[in-house]
N, C-alpha and C positions, 0 to 999 in steps of 0.2 A: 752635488746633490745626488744622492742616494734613487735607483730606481722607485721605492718605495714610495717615499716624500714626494716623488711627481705626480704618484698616481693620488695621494694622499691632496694634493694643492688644486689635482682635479678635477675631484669628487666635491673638495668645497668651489672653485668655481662657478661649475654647472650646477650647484644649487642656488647658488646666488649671494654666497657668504664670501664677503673681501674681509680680509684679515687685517688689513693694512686700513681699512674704510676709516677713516672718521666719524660717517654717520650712522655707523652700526648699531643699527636696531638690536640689540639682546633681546627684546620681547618675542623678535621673530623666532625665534627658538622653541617658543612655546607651541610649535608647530612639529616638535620635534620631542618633546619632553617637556610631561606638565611641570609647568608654571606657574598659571593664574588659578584666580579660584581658591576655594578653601578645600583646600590639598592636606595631606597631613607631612608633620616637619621633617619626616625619614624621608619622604619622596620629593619633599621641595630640597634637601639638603644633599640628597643623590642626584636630581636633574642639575643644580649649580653646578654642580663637580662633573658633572657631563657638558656643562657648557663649557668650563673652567676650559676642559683639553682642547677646545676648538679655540678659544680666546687665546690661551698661553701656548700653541701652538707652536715648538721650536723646531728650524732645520735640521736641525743634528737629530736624529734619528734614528736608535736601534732597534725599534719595536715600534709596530704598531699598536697603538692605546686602543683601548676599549672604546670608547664612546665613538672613535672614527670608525671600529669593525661593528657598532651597532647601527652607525647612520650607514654603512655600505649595506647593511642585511635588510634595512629597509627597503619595500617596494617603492617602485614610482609609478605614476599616473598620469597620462596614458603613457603604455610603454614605450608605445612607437611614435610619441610626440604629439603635439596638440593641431598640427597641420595636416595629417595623414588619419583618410580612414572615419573621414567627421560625415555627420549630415547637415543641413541648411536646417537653422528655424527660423524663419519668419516672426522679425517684430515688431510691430508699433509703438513706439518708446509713447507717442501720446495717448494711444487707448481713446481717439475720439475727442479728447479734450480739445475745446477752441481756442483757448489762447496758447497753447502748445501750440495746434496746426498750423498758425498764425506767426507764430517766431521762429518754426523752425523748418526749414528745407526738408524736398524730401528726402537727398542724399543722405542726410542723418536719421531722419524721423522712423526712415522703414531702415531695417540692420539684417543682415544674416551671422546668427549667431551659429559658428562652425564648431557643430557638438561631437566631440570623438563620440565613435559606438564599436570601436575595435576592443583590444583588449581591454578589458571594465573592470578585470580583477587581476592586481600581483601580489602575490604572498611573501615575495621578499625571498628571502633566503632565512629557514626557519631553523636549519642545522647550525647556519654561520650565529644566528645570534645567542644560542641557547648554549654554546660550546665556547663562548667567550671567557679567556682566564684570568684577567685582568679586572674584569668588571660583573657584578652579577647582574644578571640580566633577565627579562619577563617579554616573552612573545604573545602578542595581541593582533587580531585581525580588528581591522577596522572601517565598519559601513559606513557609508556617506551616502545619507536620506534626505531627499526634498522634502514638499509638503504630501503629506499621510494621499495614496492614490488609492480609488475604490475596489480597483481590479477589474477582472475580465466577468462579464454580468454574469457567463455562467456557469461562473466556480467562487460566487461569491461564498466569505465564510467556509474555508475547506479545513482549518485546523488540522490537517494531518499533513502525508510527506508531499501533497500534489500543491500544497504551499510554493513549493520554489518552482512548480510547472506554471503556477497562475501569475509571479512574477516575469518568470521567462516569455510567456504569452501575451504580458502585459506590454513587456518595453518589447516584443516586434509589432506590436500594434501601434504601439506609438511612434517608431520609428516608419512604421511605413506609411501612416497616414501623414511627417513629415514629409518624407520620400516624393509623395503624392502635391503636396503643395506647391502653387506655382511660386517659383523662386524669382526676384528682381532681380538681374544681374547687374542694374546699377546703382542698388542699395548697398549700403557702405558693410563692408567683410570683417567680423570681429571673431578674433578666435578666445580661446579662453586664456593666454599668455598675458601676463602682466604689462607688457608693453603695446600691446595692441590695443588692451583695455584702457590704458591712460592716455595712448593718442587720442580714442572719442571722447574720454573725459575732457579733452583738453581743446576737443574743438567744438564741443558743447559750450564750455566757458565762453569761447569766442561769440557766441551766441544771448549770452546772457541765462543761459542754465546749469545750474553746476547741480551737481550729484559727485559723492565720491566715487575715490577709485575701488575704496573697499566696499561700496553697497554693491557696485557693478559688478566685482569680481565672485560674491555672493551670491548674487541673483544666477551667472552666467550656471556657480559651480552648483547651484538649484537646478537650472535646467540640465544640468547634466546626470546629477543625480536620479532624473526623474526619468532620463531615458536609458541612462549603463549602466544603476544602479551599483555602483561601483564600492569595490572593496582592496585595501589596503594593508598589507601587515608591516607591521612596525614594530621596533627594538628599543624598550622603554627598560629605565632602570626596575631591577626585582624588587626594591624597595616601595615603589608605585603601584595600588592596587588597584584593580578595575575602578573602584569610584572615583581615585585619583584621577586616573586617567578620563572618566568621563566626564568628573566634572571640569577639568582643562577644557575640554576642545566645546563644553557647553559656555565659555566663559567666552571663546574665542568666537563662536557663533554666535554667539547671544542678540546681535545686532538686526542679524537675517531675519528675527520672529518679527520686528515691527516693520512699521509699511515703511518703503522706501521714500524718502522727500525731496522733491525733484522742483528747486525753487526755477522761477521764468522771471524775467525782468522784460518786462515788455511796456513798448509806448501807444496806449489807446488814445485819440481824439489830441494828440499833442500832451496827455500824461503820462508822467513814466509811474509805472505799477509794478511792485513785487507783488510774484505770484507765486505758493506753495503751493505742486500737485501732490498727490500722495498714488502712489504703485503699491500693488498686491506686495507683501511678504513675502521673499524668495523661501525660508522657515528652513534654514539647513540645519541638520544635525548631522554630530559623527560621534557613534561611540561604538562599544565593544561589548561583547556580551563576557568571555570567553578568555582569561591569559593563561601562559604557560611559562612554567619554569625548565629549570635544570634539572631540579632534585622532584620534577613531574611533569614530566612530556606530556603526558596522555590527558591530564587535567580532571584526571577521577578524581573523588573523594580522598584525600589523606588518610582520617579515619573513618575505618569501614562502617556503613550506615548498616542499620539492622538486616536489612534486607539481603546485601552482602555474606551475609554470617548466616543468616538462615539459608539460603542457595547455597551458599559453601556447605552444609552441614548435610544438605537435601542432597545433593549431587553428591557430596563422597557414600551415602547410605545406597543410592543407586550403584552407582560403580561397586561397590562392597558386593550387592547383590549378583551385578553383572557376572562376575570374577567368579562369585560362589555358585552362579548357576550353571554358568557355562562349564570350570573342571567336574561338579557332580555330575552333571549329564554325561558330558565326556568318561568320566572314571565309570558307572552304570552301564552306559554302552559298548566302550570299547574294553575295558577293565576285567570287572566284572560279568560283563555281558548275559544281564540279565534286567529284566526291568525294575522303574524305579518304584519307591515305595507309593501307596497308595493313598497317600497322606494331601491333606489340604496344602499344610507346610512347605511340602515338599513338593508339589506343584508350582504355588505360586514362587517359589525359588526357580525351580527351573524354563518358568516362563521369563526369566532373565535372560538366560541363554543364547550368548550370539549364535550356538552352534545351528538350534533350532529355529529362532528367529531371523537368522540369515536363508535357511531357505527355505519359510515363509515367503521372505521379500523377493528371493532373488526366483520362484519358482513360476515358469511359463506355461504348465498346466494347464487345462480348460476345461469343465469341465461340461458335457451333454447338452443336449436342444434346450431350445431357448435361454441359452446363456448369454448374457449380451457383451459378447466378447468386444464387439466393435466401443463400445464406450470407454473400453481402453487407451485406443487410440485417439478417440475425440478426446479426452480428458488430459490425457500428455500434450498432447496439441496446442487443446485448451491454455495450458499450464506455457507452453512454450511460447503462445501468442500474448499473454498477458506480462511475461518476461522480457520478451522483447520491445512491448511498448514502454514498458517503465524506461530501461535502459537505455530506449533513443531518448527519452526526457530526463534519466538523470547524465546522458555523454552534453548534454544544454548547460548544467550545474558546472561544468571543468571552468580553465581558463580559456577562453576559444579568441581568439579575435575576429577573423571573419564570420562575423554576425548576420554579414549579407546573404552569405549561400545557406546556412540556417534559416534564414527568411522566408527565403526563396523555396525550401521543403514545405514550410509550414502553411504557408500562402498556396500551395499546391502549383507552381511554378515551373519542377523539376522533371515531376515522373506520375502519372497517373496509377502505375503498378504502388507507389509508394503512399496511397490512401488507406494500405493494408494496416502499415501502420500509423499512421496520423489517424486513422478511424479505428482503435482496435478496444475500443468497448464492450462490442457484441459477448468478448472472450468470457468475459464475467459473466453475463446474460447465460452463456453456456451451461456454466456450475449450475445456477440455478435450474434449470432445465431437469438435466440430469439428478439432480437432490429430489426434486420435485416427485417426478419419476418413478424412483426407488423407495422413497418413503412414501409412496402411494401405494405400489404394489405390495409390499409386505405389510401394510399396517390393514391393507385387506384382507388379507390372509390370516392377518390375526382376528381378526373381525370376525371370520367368518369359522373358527376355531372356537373364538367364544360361543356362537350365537345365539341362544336367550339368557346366559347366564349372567345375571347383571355384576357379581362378584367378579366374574373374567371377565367380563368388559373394566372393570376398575383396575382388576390388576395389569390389563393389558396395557389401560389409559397412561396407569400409573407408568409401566416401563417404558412405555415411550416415550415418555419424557425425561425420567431418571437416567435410564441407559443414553442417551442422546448428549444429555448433559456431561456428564459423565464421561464420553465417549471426547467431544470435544474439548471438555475444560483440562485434563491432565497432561494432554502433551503442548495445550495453548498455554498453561502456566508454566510449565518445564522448560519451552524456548522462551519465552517472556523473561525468567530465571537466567538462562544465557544471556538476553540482550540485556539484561538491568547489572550483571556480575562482572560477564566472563567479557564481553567485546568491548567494555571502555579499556580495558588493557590489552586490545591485540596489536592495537599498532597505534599510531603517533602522528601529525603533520597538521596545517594550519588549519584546516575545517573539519577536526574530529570534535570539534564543539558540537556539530548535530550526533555523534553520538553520544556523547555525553548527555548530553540536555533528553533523549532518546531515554537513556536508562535513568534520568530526574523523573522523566514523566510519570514515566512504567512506575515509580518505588509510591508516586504522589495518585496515581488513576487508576491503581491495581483493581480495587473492588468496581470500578464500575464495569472494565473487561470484564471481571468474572462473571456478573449478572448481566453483559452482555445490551447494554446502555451507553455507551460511551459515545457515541454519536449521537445519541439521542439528547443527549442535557444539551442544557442554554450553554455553557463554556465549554463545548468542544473546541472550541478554535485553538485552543489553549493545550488540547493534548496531542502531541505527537508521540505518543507511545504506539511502536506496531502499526501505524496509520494504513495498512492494509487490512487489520479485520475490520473492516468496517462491515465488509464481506460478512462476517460473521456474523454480525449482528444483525444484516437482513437475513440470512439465511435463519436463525433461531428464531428470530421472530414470523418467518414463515410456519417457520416448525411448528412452533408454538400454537398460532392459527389456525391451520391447516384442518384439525381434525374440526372447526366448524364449517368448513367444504366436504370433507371426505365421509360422514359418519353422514350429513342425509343423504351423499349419493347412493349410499350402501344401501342405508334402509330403506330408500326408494325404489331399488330394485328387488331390494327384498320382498317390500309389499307386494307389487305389482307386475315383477317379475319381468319390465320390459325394460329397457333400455333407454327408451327415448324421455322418460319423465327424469332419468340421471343425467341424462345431455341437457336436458333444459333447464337444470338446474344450474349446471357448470357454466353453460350459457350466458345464464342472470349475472350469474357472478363476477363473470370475465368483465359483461360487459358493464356492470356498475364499476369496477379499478380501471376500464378503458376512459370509459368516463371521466372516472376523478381525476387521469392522466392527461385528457385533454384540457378539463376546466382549469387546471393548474398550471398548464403550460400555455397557456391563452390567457389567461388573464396576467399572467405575470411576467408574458411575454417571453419566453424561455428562445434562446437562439438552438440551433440542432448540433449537436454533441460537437462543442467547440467552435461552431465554424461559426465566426464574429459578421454579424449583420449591420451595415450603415443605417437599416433601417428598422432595426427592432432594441429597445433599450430595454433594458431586462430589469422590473423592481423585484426582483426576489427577495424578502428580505426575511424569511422564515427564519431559523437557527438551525434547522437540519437541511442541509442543501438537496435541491432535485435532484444531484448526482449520488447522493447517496441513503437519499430518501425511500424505507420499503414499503411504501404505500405508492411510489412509483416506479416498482419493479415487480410487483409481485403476480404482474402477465406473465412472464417467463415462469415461475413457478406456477403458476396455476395451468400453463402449456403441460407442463410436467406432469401434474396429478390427473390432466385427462386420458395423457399416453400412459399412466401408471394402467389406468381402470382398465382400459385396451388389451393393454398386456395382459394383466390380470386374469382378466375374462375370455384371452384367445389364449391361455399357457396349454400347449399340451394339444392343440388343436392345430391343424392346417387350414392357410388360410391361402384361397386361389384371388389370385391378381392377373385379368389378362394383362397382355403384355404391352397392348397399344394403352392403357390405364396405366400400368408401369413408367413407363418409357414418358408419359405425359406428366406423373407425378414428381418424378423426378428434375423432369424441364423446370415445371414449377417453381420447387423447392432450390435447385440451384439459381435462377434467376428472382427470387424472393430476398436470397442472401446475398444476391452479386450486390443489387440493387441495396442492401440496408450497406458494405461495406463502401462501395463503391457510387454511390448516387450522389453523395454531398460532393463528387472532386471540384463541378462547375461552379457552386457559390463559395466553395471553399478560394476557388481565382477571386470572382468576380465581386467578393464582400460583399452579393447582396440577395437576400430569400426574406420573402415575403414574410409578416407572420405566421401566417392559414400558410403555409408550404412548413415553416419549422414545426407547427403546431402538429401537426400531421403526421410529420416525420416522428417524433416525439410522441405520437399517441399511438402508432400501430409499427414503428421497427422494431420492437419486441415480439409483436406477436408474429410478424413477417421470420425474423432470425428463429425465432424458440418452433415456429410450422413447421420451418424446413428442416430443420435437424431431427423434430419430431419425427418425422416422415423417413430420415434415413436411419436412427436407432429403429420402426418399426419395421421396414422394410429388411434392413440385415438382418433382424430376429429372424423374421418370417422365412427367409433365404432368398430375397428377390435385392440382394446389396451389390450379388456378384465381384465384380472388381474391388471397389471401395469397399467391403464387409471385406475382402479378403485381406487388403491394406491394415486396415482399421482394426481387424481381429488378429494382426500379425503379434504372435506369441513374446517375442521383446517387448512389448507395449508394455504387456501384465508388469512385469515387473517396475517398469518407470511408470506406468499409473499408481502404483502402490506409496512413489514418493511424492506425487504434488502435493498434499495437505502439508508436508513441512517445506518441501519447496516453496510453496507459494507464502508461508507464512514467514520465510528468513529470505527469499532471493532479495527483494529492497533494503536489506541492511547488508547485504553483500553490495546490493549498488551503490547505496551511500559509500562507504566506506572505499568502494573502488575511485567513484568522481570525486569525491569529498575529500581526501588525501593525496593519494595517488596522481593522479589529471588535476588538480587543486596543485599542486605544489610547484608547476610550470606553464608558462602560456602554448598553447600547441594551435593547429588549426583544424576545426570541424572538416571531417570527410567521412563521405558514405559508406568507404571501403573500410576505414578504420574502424568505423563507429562496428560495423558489421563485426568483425572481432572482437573488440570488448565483449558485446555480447554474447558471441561463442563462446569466451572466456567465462562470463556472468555468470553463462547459463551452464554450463560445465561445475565450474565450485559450487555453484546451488544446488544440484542434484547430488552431490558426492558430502558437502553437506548433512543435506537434505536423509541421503543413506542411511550415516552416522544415529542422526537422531530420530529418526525409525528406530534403527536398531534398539538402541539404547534406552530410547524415550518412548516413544508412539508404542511400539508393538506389547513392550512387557507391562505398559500399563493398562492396554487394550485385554489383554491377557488375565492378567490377573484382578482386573475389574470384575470382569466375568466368574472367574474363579471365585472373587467374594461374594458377590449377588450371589451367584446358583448359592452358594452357603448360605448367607440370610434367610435366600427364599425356601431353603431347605428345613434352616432352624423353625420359620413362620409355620411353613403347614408339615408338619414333621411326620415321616410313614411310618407304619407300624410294620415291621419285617415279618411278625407276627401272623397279624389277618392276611398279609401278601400270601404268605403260603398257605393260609385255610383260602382264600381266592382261587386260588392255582387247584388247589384238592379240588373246590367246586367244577371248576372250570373241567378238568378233567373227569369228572361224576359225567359231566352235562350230556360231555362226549361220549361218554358210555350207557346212558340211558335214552330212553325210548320217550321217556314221560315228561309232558313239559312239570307238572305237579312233585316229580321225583325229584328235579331240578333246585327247585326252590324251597332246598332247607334250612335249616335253624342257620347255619354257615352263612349263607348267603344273604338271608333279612337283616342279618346282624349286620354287616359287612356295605350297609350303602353308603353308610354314611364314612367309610375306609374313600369306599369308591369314589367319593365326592370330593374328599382332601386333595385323593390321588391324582385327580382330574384337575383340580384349582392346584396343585401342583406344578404338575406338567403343564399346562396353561401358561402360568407365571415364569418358568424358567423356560419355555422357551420363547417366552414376548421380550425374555431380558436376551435372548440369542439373538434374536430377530429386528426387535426394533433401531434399526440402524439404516442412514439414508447415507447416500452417496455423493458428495458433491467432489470428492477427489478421491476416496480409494476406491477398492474391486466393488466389477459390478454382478458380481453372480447370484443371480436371481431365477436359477431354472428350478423345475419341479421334481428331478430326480438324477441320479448321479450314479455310472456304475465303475466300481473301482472290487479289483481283486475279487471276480464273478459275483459281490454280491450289490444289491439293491439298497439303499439306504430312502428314504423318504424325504419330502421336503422339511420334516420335523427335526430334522438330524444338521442345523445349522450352526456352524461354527465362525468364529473371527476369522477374516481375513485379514493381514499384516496391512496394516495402511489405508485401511478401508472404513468406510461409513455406513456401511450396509453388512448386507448377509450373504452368508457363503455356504454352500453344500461341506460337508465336512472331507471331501473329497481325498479319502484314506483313514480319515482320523476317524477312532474308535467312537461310534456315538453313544453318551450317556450314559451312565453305569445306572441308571434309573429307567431306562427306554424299555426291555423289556416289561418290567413291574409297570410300566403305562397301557403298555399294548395287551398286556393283563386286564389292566381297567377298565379298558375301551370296549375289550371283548363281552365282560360285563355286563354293558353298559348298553352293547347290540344286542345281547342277550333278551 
């Protein structure tokens, strides 16, 4: 015999197939390739002939058959065996009943049932089955699910990517509150192996209670399902379609939905009595979402859905542009070497240009006092701490088997330095902060640019909103376009079905991203498209709000010209959302960010979850908009701090935020915080995180940051703040795609050291990424948005070049006359109403420069900027590459309209 044929006579032994058997079940196959069920006849006719080769089995052997290299590419379950690597569950097979308790001992009565929690998931061997030539063949991963669990109280309903965190969180809670139970050690040991289970069966009989061996082995592989939520890939014939395949293993389950019936023959008072108990429903299912073929690894679409074809067609008109903007500049500058034409056209062409939009991104520049260089830093930071929590929660998603030392992090076990990340919420909180901030300060500025003109207050209204929108939705549709097109074709292996299903969502949820809802409707649970902007949607919808906080602060100090009637209003406001924060989190029992309480049950049952609800976040921005006013109000101004105030503020402020990152590590051990301790947590760690940070973006301004202003303001920053808005918006589909495939396609084991490089790794391709589509994407649409408004807004109130220069004649009269009466001739009466376009002009195009917040790009926000001896104004505001806010034009020629303004204004002082 053939080396082959041994390894071949193997593989059927240890599954439990005698070839030689008499009593060989064929049905049991159906475990193997559907069978049962209403199947359709290509796939019942392709499984036969898969069983076929295992029946007619001959020694002579020159090849190995296909159906034997499809059962070897199947995974197994557990890998390391059903004895190793288990926990105890504790069971009372009577559930209380009396004539159970009564018949039966408790050596049988109480069981520990030995539930693996090691390896949960084997994908098999995905290359071996799909490379099969003898046979064609379809790769399937396949869950195996107990009865529906409610999850972890508080992430219930999360519909996006923190879906497989609230699974993961789920089974170590269940596992450890096993863990925790006292175990009998002289309660009879059942593992989930077929023969362990028919020993109790069989000494149950003895007893007078019989239950099969197939309910028990159902029930056991419920409880397994419930706590390793286990997954399997398997090598089914191409002929067999998903439905085939699920409704097989529904047919094979089908038994586990009804209650289990547990008869007792017992003798009361000298009669014998049959007794029928009935047991909970173990409710197993196993099916598949997700096959793959040969002739489609990757499991995209075949033929290309609309959406495809539109992004194909959208992306090559980009690159065309790319291509065309970048050699004209080039040939112009270096060529030529003279400038380019003056033309609209011709602009927004060469705001394509990698040449110029590369250093844009890549330049470290700074420019003048009060620049807040330091939110550079915080914002990369930001961006890097939000990175690294995903990626410890999707390296949970791989194949790990030691489950324990995972445990053992999350439970707070390990490392109390490592609450950094197990608590790294706050990071998000940050964004908000900072957006807050910067759309506070400049949208006063425009405020106060309008001020009694109610036409510029609309136009101003108007582009704050337009611009913003605008600003966000072109490069959020642009990556959206990549992850619905370009990433279900980048790669391949057993769980690229979440990308796939990723780019279903996107093509099926498109418009409610755009209008910036999608967490908001009743059937979010349902969309994982992007499951990170959710971000976005509170932040828009701050936006959106906001100016009914910020317009009566303004004209409250307008009125009255004090200060304190604007604090007290910001006051009211804070503390009515502290409020709603608390009543919400109190009544419905909210546990504190993640850490699982014994003694608080959480009914949230909203459809927008607390965690991602912006009616309880909108402390952290409303922190924002009082440091906007601050700023606002002290630009340009020196502010004295002694030093013992200093030095106090900063105590503070560090020990405000140790405390929000680092306070849960004790109930995170001990599973147990009060309600009124979560509630609390939950009603002021925002305003504790978003003070302290306040405190040091105002403080660096001011120059009392020292050390950390010097860190934080370090000139590399600039440039990597310019990429988190696409960093943050693609790093999670880099993580998927790394655990998902990659760590998906082997069992390995969890470590800290490991984990730590992936991440390095994550966070490296997402930045470099992230570059890419800046380049490409962000900046030249950021670019020539601009470029189009300033045209509308030009077309709207359109100048007269005309009266500009009878302006200018006046203007120079004025200067030469003595007389205010000489002044004011026919030129000038005529001409107000020039003045008054010209003013609703410039008004309008520079609220469409201006109105821009910052929640990920630059944050330059100072009053004046000197470049190349001259003086440019705060009016001379231009794009910053990657940014969300406003920038000094720092070099760039301002406005080919700026003089004929400061014509008007002159005017206008006149």
């Amino acid at each position: 015999m053939i080396p082959r044929e041994i390894f071949i006579l193997f593989l059927l032994h240890f599954s439990g197939v005698r070839l030689q058997a008499p009593e060989l079940d064929l049905d049991q196959f159906a475990w193997l390739t559907p069978l049962k069920g209403d199947i359709s006849e290509e796939c019942l006719a392709a499984s036969i002939q898969y069983v076929d080769t295992f029946v007619n089995l001959s020694p002579e052997l020159t090849s190995i058959p296909g159906p034997i290299s499809m059962f070897d590419s199947n995974g197994k379950l557990p890998l390391e065996g059903f004895l190793s690597d288990t926990i105890d569950m504790p069971i009372d097979i009577c559930q209380g009943d009396e004539n159970c308790i009564y018949s039966l001992p408790d050596q049988l009565r109480y069981i520990n049932a030995k539930i693996p929690v090691g390896y949960n998931i084997n994908p098999g061997n995905f290359d071996e089955c799909l490379e099969i030539d003898n046979f064609e063949t379809a790769y399937c991963v396949m869950a195996i699910n107990g009865p529906q669990q409610s999850g972890r109280s508080s992430l219930l309903k999360l519909g996006s990517y923190l879906t497989d965190l609230d699974d993961k969180l789920t089974r170590f809670d269940i596992i450890d509150k096993f863990k925790n139970l006292p175990s009998n050690t002289e309660s009879r040991q059942i593992s989930m192996d077929l023969p362990s289970i028919r020993s109790y069966a069989s000494e149950l009989a003895f007893y007078n209670i019989s239950v099969t061996t197939d309910r028990l082995f159902l029930s056991m592989m419920s409880a397994y399902a419930i706590i390793a939520s286990p997954k399997i890939g398997m090598c089914f014939p191409k002929a067999c379609t998903v439905e085939d395949v699920n409704t097989n293993f529904a047919n094979l389950t089908s038994n586990s939905h009804l209650p289990i019936e547990v008869t007792i023959n017992i003798e009361i008072n000298g009669t014998l009595m049959n007794y029928t108990m009935e047991l909970p429903s173990s409710e197993v299912t196993i099916n598949t979402g997700k096959c793959y073929t040969s002739d489609n690894v990757h499991g995209a679409p075949q033929n290309l859905p609309f959406a495809y074809i539109f992004f194909y067609i959208l992306f090559s008109i980009i690159f065309a542009l790319v291509i065309l903007g970048t050699l004209s500049e080039l040939v112009f500058k270096f060529v030529l070497k003279k400038k380019s034409p003056d033309s609209l056209l011709v602009k927004i062409i060469h705001s394509y240009s990698i040449y110029s939009n590369g250093k844009r991104l890549l330049s470290t520049e700074s420019v003048g006092k009060d620049h807040l260089d330091c939110m550079n830093g915080m914002r990369f930071l930001s961006m890097t701490w939000v990175a690294l929590g995903h990626s410890f929660i999707g390296s949970q998603g791989a194949v790990t088997r030691n489950t324990e030392a995972a445990l053992k992090i999350y439970n707070g076990e390990t490392n109390f330095a490592l609450e950094v990340i197990l608590n790294a919420l706050p990071s998000v909180d940050s964004f908000f902060l900072m957006s807050g901030t910067l759309t506070t300060y400049i949208f006063l500025k425009e405020l106060e640019r309008a001020g009694n003109n109610p036409i510029k207050h609309t136009v101003t209204l108007v582009m704050y909103y337009l611009h913003r929108y605008l600003r966000l939705t072109i490069p959020y549709v642009l990556i959206m376009g990549v992850v619905i097109s370009i990433l279900p074709y980048v790669y391949q292996g057993p769980g690229w079905n979440w990308v796939i299903l990723e780019s279903e969502q996107c093509q099926k949820n498109w418009w409610k991203h755009l209008l910036y809802i999608h967490t908001l409707v009743e059937d979010n649970q349902s969309d994982f498209c992007m499951g990170v902007t959710w971000y976005l949607v509170d932040d828009m919808m701050f936006h959106v709000f906001s100016p009914i906080v910020i317009y009566p602060m303004y004209f409250l100090y307008k009125m009255t010209k004090k200060h304190v009637w604007t604090v007290l209003f910001w006051v009211f406001s804070l503390a009515c959302f502290t409020f709603g924060v608390f009543y919400i989190s109190y009544t419905t029992e909210q546990i504190a960010s993640g850490v699982e309480s014994d003694r608080i049950h959480t009914h949230y049952l909203y459809h927008v979850t607390f965690y991602f609800a912006p009616w309880t976040r909108y402390q952290a921005y409303l922190v924002g908009i009082i440091l906007g006013y601050i700023l606002h109000n002290c630009r340009g101004k020196t502010i004295k701090i002694r030093d013992d105030v200093n030095i106090f503020a900063w105590q503070a402020a560090f020990l405000a935020a140790f405390a929000v990152v680092y306070g849960l590590h004790q109930a995170r051990q001990t599973h147990n915080m009060s309600l009124f301790s979560a509630t609390m947590y939950n009603t002021f760690q925002r305003l504790a995180w978003n003070g302290a940070l306040a405190w040091v973006i105002f403080s660096c301004a001011k120059g009392y940051g020292g050390i950390i202003n010097e860190f934080l303001s370090w000139p590399a920053f600039a440039p990597l703040s310019r990429l988190t808005f696409c960093t943050y918006l693609i790093h999670q589909n880099v993580i998927t795609m790394f655990f998902k495939t990659v760590m998906s396609s082997f069992p390995n084991d969890f470590e800290m050291f490991t984990s730590v490089w992936y991440y390095l790794a994550i966070q490296f391709i997402s930045c470099v990424i992230a570059f890419w589509f800046a380049l490409i994407f962000e900046v030249p649409a950021t670019r020539a948005e601009k470029l189009i408004v300033d045209a509308i807004l030009g077309i709207i109130i359109k100048p007269e070049v005309k009266q500009h220069v009878n302006i200018k004649s006046s203007i120079i009269k004025k200067t030469d006359d003595t007389s205010a009466e000489n002044f004011k001739d026919k030129n000038v009466i005529e001409d107000d109403g020039f003045v008054e376009k010209q003013t609703q002009r410039k008004d309008a195009i520079v609220a469409s420069d201006r109105n821009e917040q910052a929640e990920f790009g630059s944050t330059d926000c100072d009053k004046s900027a000197e470049k190349n001896n001259k003086t440019y104004s705060a009016d001379s505001i231009t794009e910053e590459p990657g940014s969300i806010d406003g920038k000094l034009s720092n070099g760039i020629d301002p406005p080919s309209y700026d003089q004929l303004m400061r014509d008007a204004d002159a005017i206008q002082r006149a």
